[in-house]
N, C-alpha and C positions, 0 to 999 in steps of 0.2 A: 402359269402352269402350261406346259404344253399340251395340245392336243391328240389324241391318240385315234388313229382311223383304222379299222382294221380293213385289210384287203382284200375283203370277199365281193365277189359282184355277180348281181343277178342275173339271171339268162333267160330267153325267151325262149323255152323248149317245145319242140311241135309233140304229135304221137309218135312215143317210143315203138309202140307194136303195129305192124302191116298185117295187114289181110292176107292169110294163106289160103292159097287154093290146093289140094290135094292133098298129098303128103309133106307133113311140115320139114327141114331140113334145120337141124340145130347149128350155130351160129357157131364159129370155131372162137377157141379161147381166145381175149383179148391180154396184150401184153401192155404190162402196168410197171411202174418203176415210181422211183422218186422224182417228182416235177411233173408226171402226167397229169390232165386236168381231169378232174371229176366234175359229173352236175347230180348236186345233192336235192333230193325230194324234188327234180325236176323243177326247180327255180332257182338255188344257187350255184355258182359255177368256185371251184377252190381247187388246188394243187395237190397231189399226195406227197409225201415227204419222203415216205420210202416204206416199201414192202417185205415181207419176211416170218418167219416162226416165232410162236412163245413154246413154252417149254412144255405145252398141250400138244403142240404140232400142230396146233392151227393158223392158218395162210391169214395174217393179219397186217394193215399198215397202219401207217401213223397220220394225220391231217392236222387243223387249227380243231379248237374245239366251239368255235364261234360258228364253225361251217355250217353243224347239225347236231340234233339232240339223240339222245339214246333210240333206235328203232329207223333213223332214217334212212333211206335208200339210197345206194349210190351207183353210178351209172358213168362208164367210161365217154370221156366226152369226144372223143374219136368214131369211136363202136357205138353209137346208140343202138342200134338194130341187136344188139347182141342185148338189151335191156340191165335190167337188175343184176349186179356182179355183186354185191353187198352192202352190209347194211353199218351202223353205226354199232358199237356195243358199249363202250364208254365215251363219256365225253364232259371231262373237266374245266369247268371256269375258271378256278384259279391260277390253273397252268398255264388255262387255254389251249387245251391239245386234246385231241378225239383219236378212239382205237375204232379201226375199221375190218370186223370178220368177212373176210373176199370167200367165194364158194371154187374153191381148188379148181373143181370141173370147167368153169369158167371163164379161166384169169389165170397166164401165164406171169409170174415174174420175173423184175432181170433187174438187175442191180445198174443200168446206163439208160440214161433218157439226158438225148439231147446232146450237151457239152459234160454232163457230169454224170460222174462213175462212182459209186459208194461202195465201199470195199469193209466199212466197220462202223464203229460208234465213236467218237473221244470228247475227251476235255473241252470244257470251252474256252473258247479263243479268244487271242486278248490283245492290243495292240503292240508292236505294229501289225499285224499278221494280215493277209488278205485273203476274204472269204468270195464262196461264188454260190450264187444260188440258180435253181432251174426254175421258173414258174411259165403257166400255161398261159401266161398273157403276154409277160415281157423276155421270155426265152433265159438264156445265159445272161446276168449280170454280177458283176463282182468290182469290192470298195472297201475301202481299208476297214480292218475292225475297230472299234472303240471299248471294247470289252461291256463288262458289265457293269454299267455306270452308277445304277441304285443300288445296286446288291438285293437284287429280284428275283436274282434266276434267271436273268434276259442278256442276252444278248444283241451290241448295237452295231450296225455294219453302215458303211454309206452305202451298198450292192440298191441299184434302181428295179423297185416294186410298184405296182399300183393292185386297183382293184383285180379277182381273181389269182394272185401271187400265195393267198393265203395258205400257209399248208409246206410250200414250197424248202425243198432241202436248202441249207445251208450249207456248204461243205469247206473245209481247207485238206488241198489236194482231193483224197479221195474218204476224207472220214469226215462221217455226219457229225456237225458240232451243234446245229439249232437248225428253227424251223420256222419261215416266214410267218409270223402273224398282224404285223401290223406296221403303219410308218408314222412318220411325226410332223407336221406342220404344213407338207406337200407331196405328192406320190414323186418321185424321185429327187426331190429338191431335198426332205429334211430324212434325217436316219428312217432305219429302220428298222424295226426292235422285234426280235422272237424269242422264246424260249428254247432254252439251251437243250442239249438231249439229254443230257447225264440230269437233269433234274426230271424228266418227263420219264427217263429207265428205271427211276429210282423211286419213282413214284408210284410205276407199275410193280413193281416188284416186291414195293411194301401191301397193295393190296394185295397178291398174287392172282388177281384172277386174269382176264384177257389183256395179252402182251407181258404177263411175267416174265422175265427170260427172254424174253427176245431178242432176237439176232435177224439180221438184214439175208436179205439172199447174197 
């Protein structure tokens, strides 16, 4: 049986908040996309997969759901100084994918981080096809796809992850097809397997609560 590693890695965060003297000056919005790194509850470090509305109109993204549990905090890992931009609201094991409410004021989104541009949601991809993912550790990489080899809902790509990747869009072209959660046997040597979106959309939708209907920026 292969091993399965998910690609979250710890971080060693200092204090988010500095000492104001006088009058405090609020932090301008920080801009968030698919592939930015988040640090969750200020000790894990994970990728967001991609930003955007549910059908509340509230500013939510998508992560691993291994990152964090319901209530956690999450924190641009760029922007520290801007502190707490949102929190976890759901966060499924069996998916393995977490819905993250961002506070508007906050957190500017944009649909390009990096090498990749997300314009939609689709199908998942199947071989031969070539996917690319963005992650906050190993930047743009892209590997042929394998499809869905158990009939899981996952999707297998060769694209090189390691820790911190977790979270991390997947795309071919510029449609979201899955989302980094984990690799197999070695951090860029053996696949790498995430769950698809159209099961993670489909899942929100039959709860209908946070990220029903959602759509990307």
């Amino acid at each position: 049986m292969l091993t399965r590693f998910a690609a979250v890695a710890a971080a060693t965060i200092g204090l988010l908040g500095t000492v104001l003297v006088g009058v405090a000056t609020a932090a301008p919005p920080v801009v968030m996309g698919g592939g930015t790194g988040i640090i969750v509850n200020d000790e894990l470090v994970c990728s967001l997969t991609t930003i955007g509305h549910d059908n509340a109109g509230r500013l939510v993204g998508l992560t691993a759901g291994h990152c964090g549990a319901v209530g956690a905090s999450v924190v641009a890992e760029t922007s520290q100084d801007s502190g707490v931009v949102g929190r976890f609201v759901v966060s499924n094991p069996a998916l393995d994918y977490a819905v993250i409410q961002f506070d508007p004021g906050k957190v500017t989104p944009v649909n390009r981080v990096g090498s990749v541009t997300i314009t939609g949601i689709g199908a998942p991809a199947g071989f031969p096809q070539v996917a690319c993912k963005e992650g906050r550790t190993t930047g743009n990489t892209c590997g042929i796809v394998y499809g869905d080899l158990l009939g899981t809902g996952e999707t297998w790509t060769q694209a090189c992850v390691v820790e911190g990747d977790s979270g991390a869009p997947v795309v071919v072209g510029t449609t979201l097809v899955a989302m980094v959660n984990a690799y197999l046997v070695a951090s860029c040597v053996g696949p790498e397997v995430g769950t698809n979106i159209s099961s993670i959309v489909a899942d929100m939708n039959a709860t209908g609560g946070y990220g029903a209907g959602y759509r990307p920026i």
